[in-house]
N, C-alpha and C positions, 0 to 999 in steps of 0.2 A: 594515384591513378583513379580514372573513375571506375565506379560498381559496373562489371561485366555484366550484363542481365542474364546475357545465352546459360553464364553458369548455376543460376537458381533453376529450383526445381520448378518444373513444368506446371505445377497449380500453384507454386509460390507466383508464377508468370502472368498466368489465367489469372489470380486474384489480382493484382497489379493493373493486370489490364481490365479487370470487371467491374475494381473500385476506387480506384486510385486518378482517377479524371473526373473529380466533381460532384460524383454522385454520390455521396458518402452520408446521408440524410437516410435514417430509417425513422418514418412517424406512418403511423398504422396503419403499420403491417407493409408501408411501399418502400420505395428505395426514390431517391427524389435528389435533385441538387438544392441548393440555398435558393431561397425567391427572390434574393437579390443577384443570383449569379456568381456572388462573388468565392473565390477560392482562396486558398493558400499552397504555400508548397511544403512538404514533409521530406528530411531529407535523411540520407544516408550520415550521420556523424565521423563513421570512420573516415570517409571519403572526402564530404563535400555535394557527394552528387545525388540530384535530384529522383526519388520515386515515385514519385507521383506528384497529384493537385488533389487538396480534403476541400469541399464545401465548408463557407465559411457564414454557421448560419446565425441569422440575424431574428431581433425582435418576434417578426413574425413567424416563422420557421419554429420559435420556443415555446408560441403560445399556442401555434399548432398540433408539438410535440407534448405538452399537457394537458390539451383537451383533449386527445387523442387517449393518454395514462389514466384521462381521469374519467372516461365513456367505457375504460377498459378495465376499470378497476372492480366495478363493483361484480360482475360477471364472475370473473378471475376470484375474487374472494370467495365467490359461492359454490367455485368446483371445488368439487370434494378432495380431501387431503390428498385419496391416494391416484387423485387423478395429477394434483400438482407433482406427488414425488415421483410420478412416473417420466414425467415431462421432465423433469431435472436430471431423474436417471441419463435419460438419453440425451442429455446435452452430456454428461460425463461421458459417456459415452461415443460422442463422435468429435469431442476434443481429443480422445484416445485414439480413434482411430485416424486423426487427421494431425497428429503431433507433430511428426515434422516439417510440414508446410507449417504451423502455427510457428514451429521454434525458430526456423528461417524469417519469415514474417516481425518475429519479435527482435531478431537480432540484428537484421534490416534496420529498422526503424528506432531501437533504442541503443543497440550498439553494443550488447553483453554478448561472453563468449555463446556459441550454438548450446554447449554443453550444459551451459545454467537453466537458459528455458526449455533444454528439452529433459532433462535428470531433477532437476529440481520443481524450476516455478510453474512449469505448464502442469506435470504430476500434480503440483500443490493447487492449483485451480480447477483442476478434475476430483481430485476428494473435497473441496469444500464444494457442489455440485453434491456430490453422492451423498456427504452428511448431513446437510442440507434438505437432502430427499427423505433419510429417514424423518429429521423433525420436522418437517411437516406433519408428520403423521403423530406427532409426540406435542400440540398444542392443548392444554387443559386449565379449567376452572377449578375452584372450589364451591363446596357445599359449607355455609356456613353456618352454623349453630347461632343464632343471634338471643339477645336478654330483651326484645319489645314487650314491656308489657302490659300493651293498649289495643290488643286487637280485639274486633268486637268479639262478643260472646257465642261460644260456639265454633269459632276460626282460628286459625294459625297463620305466624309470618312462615312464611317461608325464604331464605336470603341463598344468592348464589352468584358468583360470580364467571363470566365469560371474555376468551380474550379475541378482540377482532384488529385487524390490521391499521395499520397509521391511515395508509390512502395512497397519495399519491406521494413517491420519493424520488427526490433527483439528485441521483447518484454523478458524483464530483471525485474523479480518480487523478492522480501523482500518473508521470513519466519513467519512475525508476524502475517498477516491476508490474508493466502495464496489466499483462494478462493476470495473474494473479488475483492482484489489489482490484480490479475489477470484481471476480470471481466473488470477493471476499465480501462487497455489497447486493452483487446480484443474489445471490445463493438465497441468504434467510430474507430480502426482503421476500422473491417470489416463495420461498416457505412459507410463510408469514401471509400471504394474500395481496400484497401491495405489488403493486404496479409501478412503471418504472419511467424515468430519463433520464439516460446517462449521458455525461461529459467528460469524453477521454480529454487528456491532455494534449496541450496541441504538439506538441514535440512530438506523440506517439499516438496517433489515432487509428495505425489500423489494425491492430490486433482486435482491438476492440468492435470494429468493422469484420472484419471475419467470426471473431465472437459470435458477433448477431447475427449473420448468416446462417449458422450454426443454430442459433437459435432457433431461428424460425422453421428451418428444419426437422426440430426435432420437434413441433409441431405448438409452442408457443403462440396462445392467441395472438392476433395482429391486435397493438396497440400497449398491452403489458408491457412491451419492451420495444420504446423508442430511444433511439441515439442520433444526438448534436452535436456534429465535431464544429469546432470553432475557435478561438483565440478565450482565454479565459477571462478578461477586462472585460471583454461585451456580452458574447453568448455565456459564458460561466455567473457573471453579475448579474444577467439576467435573469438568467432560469432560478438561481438565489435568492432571486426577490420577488419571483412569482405568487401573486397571494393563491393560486391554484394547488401551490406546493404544499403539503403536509409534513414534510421532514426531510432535512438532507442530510445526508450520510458522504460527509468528504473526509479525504487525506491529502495531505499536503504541506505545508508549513504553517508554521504559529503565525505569519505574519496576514496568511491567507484568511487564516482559520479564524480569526479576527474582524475580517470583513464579512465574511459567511456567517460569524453570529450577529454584526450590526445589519444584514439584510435578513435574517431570522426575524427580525422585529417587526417586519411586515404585516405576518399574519400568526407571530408567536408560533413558528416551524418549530418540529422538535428536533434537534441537532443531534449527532452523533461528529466527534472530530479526533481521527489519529494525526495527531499534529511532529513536531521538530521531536528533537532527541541529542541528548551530547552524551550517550551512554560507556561509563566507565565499565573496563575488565580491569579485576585486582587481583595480581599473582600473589599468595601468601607462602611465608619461606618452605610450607612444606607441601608446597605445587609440584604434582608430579610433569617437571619441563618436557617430556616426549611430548605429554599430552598439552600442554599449554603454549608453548612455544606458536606449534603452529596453529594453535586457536586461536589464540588472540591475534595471530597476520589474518588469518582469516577471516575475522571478526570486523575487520575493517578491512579488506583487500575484495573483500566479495563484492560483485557487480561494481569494482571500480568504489566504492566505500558509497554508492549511490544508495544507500538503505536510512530506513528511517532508526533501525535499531545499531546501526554498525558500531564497532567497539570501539569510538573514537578518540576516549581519554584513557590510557594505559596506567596504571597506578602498583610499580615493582617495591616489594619489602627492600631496605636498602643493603641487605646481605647477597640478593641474589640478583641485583638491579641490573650490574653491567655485562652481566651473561644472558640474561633474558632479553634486555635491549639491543643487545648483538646479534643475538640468535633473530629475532624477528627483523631488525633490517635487511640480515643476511635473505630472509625469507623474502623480506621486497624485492632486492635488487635480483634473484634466481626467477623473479615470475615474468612469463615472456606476454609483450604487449603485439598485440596486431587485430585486424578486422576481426567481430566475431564467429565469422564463418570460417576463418582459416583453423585447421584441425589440433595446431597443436598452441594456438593463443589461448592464454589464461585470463588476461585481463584488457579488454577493450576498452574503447574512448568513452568519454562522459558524452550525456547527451548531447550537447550541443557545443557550438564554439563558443556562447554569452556565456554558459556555464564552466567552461575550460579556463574565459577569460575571471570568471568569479571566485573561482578558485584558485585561482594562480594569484589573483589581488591578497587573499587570508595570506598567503605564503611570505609575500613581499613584504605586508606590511607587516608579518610574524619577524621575519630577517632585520626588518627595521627597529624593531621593540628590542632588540638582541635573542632571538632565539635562534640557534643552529640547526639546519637540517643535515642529520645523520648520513640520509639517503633521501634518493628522491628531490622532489622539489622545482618538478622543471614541466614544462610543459612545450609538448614534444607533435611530430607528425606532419602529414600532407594537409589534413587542415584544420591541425593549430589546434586538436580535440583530445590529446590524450595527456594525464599527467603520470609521472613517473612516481610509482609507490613511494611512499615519503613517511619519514621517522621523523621527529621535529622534538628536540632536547634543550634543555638550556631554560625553560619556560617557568613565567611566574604563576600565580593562579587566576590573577588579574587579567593576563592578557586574552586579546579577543579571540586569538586560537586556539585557546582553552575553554571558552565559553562558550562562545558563537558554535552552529554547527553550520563545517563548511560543507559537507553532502559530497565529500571526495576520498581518493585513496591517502588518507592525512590521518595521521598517529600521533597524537601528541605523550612523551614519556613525562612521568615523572617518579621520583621515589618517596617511599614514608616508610616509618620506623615502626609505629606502632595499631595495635588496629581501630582504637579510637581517633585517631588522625585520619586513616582511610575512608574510613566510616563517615565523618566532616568532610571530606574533602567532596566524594560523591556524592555528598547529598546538596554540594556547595554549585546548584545549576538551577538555572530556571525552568529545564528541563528534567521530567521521572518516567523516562519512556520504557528504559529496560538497563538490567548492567549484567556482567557475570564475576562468578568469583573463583580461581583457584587454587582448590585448596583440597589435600587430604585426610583433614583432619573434622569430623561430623562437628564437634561445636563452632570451629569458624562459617561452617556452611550456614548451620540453623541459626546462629547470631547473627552474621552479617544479610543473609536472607532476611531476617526481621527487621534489621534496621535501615535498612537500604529502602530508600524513598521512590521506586520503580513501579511502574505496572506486571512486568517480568522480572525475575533472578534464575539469571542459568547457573548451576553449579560445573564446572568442570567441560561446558560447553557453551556454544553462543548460538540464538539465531536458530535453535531447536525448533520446530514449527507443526503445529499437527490441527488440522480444522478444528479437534474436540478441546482446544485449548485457547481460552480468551484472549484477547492482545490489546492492547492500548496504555494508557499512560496518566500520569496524574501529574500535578502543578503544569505548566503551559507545554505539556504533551500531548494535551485532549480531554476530551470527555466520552464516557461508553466505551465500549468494547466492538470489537472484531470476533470473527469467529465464534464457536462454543457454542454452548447454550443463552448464556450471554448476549452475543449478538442477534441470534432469533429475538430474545425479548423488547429490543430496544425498538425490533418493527413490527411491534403490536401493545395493541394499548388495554386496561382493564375498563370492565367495565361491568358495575352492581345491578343486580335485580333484587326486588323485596316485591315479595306478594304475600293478600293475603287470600289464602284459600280456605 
């Protein structure tokens, strides 16, 4: 059936009708459509049906939106810290007070239950906002002792060092958990002093659109933060290759993230990239199952398995393999699918019906290789957007649904004997984005934590997330960090002084 409008909330409505006709262009500080006119449409996934028309902007429209970051940069850098964390404050702050219009908004337009972005992801984009706020106020140098020993006579070197911001960054956000992963760029650049152009994802452009609202609200110079909704090929490629740009900070896929570092080469942008993930969870024989069972469905059953960390390769001791794989199927097939707005649905459609049908191909051509689905497996709905939680057994290590990451509610089992074998097996990806392990016993934590080729290791949990905690990934998971202290650093650059006085 199509999306009842009458039943969203009355600013969820107002928003719709304020932004969702064309005008979805913020460059300094106005609200503007594309100069070419042109639009697209954004749609409901659960449904099919249409919310609106995003501006769809072009060349020009990009290079306006950087001249704009980059007239606004320098100003921006020069207010004082605790004038920037103030200004951060109150965007945390009226994220908070506008939550559930934002969590309708997001589950509108990406398709997760209500109850994820408003308990989980929208919370987790208002504390990186607040932490964010403190460090700014937390950026420092050193004084350094230096060995010159050629300074005229009567003088002293003096050496020290200062950290000032990249410049200008155009921020390149994922579809899966729009608001957040947003958050998760805006926060320490504007920490940091740097000035901004974001490109939501075109599946999901208006959270990010209300974001900004929000923004300027809370009293954000006009031009610090402009946003280009657009198709990622043209407007995303573009802004990519901007030699205006100073550094981009994307997430996305490896295959993306790839293009973004051969348009880096422009003008040698500094990159940051949380990229792909095939992140194994490894139950070891003395996992306490209450606790594990439903972590690991969870690990991969959250937002539709649509995360970049989700726990997509299962790896059971072979003593306790066909009761844990039981147990978690059973936890597939007990979780209820529907729109995300209806109250008592767990698990919504994947973004789109391309995406429904891309993940339904991994399945097929899994069944073809001879692997079994447990459970699940099917893709299902009014339009052709939801898959049914899926257990998938029977698999070699070689095949491509063990490798590949399909970005859906998709589990792959397997069992091993010992923990040298697990240990190989996990690290056996092109991907080291995150895994978890469990286990009761303190030496399998602290060995397999070491050995495990991950940017994260959760013990005994998955998908743990706290702004004061770095995230990213190593081998073709990315480069830099997320969040933390960490990610402040990566949007500011050093730089030496030597005098002699």
């Amino acid at each position: 059936m199509p999306l009842d409008f009458a039943s969203l909330r009355p600013a969820t409505r107002e928003f719709l009708a304020r932004r969702a006709r064309g005008e979805g262009l913020l460059i300094d500080g106005e609200w503007r459509k594309a100069a070419s006119g042109n639009t697209f449409a954004t749609l409901d996934p659960a449904t099919g049906s249409e919310l609106g028309q995003v501006a769809a902007a072009g060349a020009d429209d990009v290079n306006d939106a950087v001249a704009a970051a980059r007239a606004a940069q320098v100003k921006w850098a020069a207010t004082i810290p605790v004038e920037r964390a103030r200004i951060l404050w109150k965007i945390a702050d009226l994220l908070e007070a506008n939550i559930d219009e934002l969590a309708e908004i997001e589950t509108l337009d990406q398709g997760k239950p209500l109850f994820v972005g408003r308990w989980a992801e929208i919370p987790g984009a208002i504390n990186q906002f607040r932490f964010f706020a403190g460090q700014a106020m937390n950026i420092e140098g050193n004084t350094i002792e230096n060995s010159i020993n050629y300074q005229p006579e009567g003088k002293q070197v003096r050496s020290w060092t200062v950290r000032e911001p990249v410049g200008v960054v155009a921020a390149i956000v994922p579809w899966n958990s729009p608001l957040v992963l947003t958050a998760m760029k805006l926060a320490p650049a504007l920490a940091a002093g740097c000035a901004l152009v974001l490109k939501p994802a075109e599946d999901t452009s208006l959270s990010a659109l209300r974001l900004a609202e929000i923004m300027v609200e809370a009293g954000l110079p006009a031009g610090v933060l402009n946003v280009i909704t657009g198709l990622g090929g043209e407007t995303g490629a573009t802004l990519a290759q901007h030699k205006d740009v100073d550094k981009i900070a994307f997430t996305g896929s490896t295959a993306t993230g790839r293009a973004v570092l051969d348009a880096a080469k422009t003008n040698f942008k500094r990159v940051t990239l949380e990229l792909g993930g095939k992140s194994p969870s490894i139950v070891m024989p003395d996992a306490n199952l209450d606790l594990a069972i439903p972590g690991v469905a969870n690990a991969i059953y959250f937002n539709g398995g649509q995360v970049c960390i989700a726990g997509s390769r299962l790896y059971v001791h072979r003593s306790i393999h066909d009761q844990v794989v039981e147990g978690v199927a059973n936890y597939a097939k007990s979780l209820k699918l529907g729109h995300g707005l209806e109250a008592d649905t767990q698990m919504g459609p994947v973004v789109s019906l391309r995406h429904a049908e891309r993940v339904e191909g991994f399945l097929q051509r899994a069944k073809g290789a001879g692997a079994t689905m447990l459970t699940g497996g099917e893709r299902t709905g009014e339009a052709g957007t939801f898959i049914t939680p899926t257990v998938v057994t029977d698999v070699t290590p070689d095949m491509e649904i063990v490798r590949e990451e399909v970005f859906g509610p998709v589990l792959v089992a397997q069992a091993f004997d010992e923990p040298e074998e697990v240990i190989a097996a996990a690290n056996d990806s092109e991907y080291g984005l995150a895994a978890s392990v469990w286990t009761e016993g303190l030496s399998n934590a602290h060995r397999m934590s070491s050995e495990i080729k991950a940017g994260t290791v959760w013990i005994n949990c998955h998908a743990m997330y706290d702004p004061a905690l770095a995230i990213g990934g190593v081998k073709q998971s990315g480069w830099g960090r997320d969040s933390g202290k960490q990610a402040l650093e990566s949007y500011l650059e050093w730089k030496t002084v030597c005098a002699v006085v």
